[in-house]
C-alpha positions, 0 to 999 in steps of 0.5 A, spaced: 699 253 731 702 256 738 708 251 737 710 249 731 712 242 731 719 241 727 719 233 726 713 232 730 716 224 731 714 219 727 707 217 731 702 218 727 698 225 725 692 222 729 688 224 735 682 223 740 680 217 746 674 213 749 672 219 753 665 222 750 661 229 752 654 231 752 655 238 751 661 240 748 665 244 753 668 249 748 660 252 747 660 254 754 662 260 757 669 260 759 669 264 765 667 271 767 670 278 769 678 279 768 680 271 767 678 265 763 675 261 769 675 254 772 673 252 764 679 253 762 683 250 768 679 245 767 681 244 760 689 246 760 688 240 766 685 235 762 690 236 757 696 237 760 693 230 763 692 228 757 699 229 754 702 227 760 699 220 761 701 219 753 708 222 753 711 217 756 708 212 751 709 216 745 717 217 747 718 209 749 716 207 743 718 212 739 725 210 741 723 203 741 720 205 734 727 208 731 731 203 734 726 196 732 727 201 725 735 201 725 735 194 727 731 191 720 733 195 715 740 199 718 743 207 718 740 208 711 734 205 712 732 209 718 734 215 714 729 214 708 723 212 713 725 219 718 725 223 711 719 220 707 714 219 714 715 226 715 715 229 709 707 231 709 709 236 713 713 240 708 705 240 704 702 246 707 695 242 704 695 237 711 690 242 715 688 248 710 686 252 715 681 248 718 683 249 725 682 256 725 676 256 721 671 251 725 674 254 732 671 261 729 665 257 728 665 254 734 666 261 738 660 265 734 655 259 733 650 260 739 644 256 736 641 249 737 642 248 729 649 249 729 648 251 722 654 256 721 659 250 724 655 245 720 657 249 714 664 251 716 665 243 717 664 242 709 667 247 707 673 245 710 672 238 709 672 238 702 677 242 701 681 236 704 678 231 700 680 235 694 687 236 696 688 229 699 686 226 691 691 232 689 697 229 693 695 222 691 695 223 684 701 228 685 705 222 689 703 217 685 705 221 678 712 222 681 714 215 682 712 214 675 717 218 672 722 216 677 723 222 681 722 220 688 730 219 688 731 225 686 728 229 691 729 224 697 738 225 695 743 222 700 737 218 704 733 215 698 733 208 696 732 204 689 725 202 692 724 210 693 719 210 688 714 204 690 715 207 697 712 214 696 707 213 691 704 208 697 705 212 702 701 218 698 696 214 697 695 214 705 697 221 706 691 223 702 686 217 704 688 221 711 687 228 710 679 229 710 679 224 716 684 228 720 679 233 720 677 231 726 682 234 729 680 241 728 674 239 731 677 236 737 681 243 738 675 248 738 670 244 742 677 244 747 677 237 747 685 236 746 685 231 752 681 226 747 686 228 742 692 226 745 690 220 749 688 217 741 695 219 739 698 215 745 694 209 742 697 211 736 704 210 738 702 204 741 698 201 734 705 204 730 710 200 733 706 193 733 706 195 725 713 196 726 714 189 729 711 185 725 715 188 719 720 187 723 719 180 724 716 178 717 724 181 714 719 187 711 723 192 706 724 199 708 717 201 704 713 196 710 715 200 715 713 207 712 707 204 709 706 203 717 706 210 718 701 212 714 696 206 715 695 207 722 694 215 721 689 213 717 686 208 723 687 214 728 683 219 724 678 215 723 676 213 730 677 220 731 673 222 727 667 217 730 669 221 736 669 228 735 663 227 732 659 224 738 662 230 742 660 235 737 653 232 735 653 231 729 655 224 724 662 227 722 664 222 718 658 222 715 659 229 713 666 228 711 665 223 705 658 227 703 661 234 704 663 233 696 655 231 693 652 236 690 646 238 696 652 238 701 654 245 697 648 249 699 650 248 707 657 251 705 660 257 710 665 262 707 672 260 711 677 263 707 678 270 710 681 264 717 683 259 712 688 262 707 693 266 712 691 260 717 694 255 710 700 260 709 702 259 717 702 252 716 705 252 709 712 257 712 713 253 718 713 247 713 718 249 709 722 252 715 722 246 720 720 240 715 725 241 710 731 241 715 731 233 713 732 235 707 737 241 706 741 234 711 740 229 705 743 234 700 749 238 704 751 233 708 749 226 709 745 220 711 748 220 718 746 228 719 739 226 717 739 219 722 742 224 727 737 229 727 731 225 727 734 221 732 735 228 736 728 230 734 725 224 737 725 228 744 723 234 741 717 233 738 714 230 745 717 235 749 713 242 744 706 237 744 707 238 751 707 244 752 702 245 746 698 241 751 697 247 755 697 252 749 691 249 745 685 251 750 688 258 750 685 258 741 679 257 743 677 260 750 682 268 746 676 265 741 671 267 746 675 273 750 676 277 744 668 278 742 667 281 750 669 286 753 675 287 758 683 285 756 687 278 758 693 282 758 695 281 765 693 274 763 697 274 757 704 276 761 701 271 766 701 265 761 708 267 758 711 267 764 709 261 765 710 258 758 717 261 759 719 257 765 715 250 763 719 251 757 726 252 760 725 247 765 722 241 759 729 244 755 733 242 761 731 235 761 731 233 753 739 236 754 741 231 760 736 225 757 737 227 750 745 225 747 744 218 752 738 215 749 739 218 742 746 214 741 743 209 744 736 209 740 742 209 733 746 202 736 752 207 737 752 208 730 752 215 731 752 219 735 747 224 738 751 230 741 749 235 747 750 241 741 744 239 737 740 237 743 741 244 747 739 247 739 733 243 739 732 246 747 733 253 745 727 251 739 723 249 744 724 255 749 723 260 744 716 257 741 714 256 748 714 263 749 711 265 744 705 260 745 700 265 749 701 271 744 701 266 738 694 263 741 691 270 742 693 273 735 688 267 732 682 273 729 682 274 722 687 280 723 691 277 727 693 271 722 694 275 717 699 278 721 702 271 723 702 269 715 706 275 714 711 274 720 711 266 719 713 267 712 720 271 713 721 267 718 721 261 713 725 265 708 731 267 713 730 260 716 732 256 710 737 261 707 741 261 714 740 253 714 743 251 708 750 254 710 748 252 717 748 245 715 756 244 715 756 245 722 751 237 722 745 236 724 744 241 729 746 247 724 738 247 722 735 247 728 741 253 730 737 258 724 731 255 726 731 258 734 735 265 731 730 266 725 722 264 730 725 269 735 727 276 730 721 274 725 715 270 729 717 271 737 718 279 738 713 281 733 708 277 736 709 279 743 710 287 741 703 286 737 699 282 742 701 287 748 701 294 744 694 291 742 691 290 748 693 296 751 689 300 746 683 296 748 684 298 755 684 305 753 678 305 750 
């Protein structure tokens, strides 16, 4: 959440890896004093490590993934898979606020029947499976009418309909098993997570291969996308529960019978506002594609997931390092004492890892992109230093985001979140004709007014506060 992920690539949603735990490490004390302690160097380093170890697999077939794409089914092929692959990202429905509720959980659950994060687990794990069937029936109905081109503009194509009413069916198979992912998060185990999402990566590609290899249409490779989310989260699922100690798949597909009610927790109160973050960074970033399909054309949306390929990598990993703050700010806030020399501490460090990882996507960036597209087209240095200055900014805000995830401060967030979204897509739209990084231009202008200075301003005013007290 600390870093928004506008185009998150085209790997896979999925998470988690091989590695197990006894005890899951977030239930244990988090230092001591004025500081978070070694447990979360510990956890900030095996997820740096994590991510590091898999971004370079991620970006190598990721390029891969977009040039293999490009090759079988050309410039208005890759455009339709780019912008239907990344259309669950515009749903505010893929978490709702699962996240936040079962690391709360988590952070106050202290006995050995873990009956509050048991609960919070069910809750939240039947809201997604009644969203998912939502979404596949919604996607399905669509395509039924023929309203899928319509929606897709410039990018779709005559197999539109076919194609996303598949890929809903997927997503929505998909949801509640990427519930494993909220779990890894508040046991602080983001390292599984990422080591599973490079496999991901990995298992998408072969699928894209074998597509491409098979003279498969566009709706294969898409397809391909959403499948092996299913199988990621699915393993993840196998995984967290181990580390949580409790059958989680097993909760998951139960969570809808009707003893699994009188176990449930109330989550609402981090859930919702949690669910309107999600939703407003939605429809400021994911809808980028689509405001380029409408006011420009196929070869802007191309451009710009081409450019949003060293983008999302580049925000994963410097989220890496942000995600142990949710939970470790999830412990601190209950004892007392401040982290606001902490807190200026960890943004500067954010700040610099941010400018130094923005400099790198620039100078890398417009040569592979132009070569990830054939030379069809041409990724310019303007969209990458756009997509650099994103990048910085969320970096910045990361720390102050992660210590602002209480019930307060969420609901500050959904407020602030939410004119950003609003000013982000009304500036956009006229942005547009600038090309591909037009959107990304109202996205740095409108996170830094709306999200960046007014979290910053709170987290600090409100810890001085604390301090006089």
């Amino acid at each position: 959440m600390g870093a928004p992920h506008p185009s998150n690539g085209l790997s896979p949603g999925g998470q988690p890896s091989p590695v197990a735990a006894t005890v899951p490490p977030a239930r244990a004390p988090s230092g001591t004093g004025g500081g978070p302690g070694p447990r979360f160097l510990d956890a900030v380093t095996r997820s740096v490590g994590a991510r590091a170890v898999t971004l370079p697999v991620s970006a190598v077939t990721n390029l891969a993934l977009a040039h293999t794409v490009v090759g079988a089914v050309g410039v208005p092929g890759y455009a339709q898979f780019a912008l239907v692959a990344t259309l669950p990202a515009v749903l505010p429905l893929t978490d709702l606020g699962a996240g936040a509720a079962i690391t709360e959980a988590v952070a106050r659950d202290t006995s050995d029947e873990q009956r509050l994060v048991r609960g919070t687990v069910l809750t939240s794990a039947r809201n997604l499976m009644c969203a998912g069937s939502v979404i596949a029936v919604t996607g399905v109905t669509l395509a039924l009418f023929g309203l899928w081109g319509a929606v897709l503009g410039q990018a779709a194509q005559p197999s539109s309909d076919l194609t996303v009413a598949l890929a809903s069916v997927l997503f929505g198979c998909s949801m509640p098993l990427g519930l494993s992912r909220s779990v890894l998060l508040a046991v602080n185990r983001n390292d599984i997570a990422f080591l599973l999402q490079g496999a991901g990566s990995v298992l998408l590609l072969a699928l894209v291969l074998l597509a491409a290899s098979l003279g498969a249409p566009t709706g294969a490779f898409v397809c391909a996308v959403f499948l092996s989310q299913c199988l990621v989260n699915a393993a993840g699922g196998v995984l967290a529960g181990r580390i949580l100690g409790m059958p989680l798949l097993r909760t998951t597909l139960g969570s809808v019978r009707a003893l699994a009610w009188k176990d449930r927790a109330p989550i609402a109160h981090l859930a919702l506002p949690m669910t309107v973050v999600t939703a407003a960074t939605a429809v400021a970033y994911a809808t980028d594609r689509l405001v380029l399909s409408h006011t420009a054309d196929a070869a802007a949306v191309a451009g710009y997931s081409a450019g949003a390929q060293f983008f999302a990598p580049a925000s994963s990993l410097l989220g890496a390092a942000g995600l142990p703050l949710w939970a470790v700010f999830a412990r601190r806030r209950r004892s007392p004492g401040t982290p606001k020399r902490e807190l200026a501490r960890f943004t500067g460090y954010f700040a610099a890892g941010g400018l130094v990882v923005g400099v790198g996507i620039v100078v890398l960036g417009p040569l592979a992109g132009t070569w990830m597209m054939h030379g069809r087209i041409q990724v310019g240095t303007s969209l990458m230093v756009a997509f650099a200055a994103l990048l910085f900014v969320q970096a910045v805000a990361c720390p102050a985001i992660m210590w602002s995830t209480d019930a307060a401060g969420l609901r500050f967030q959904a407020i602030a979140f939410s004119l950003m979204a609003a000013v982000n897509l009304a500036v956009s739209i006229p942005l547009a004709r600038l090309g591909a990084q037009g959107p990304v231009i109202g996205s740095v202008a409108s996170y830094t007014a709306f999200v960046l200075l007014p979290t910053l301003f709170r987290a600090f005013r409100r810890t001085r506060q604390r301090r006089r007290r």
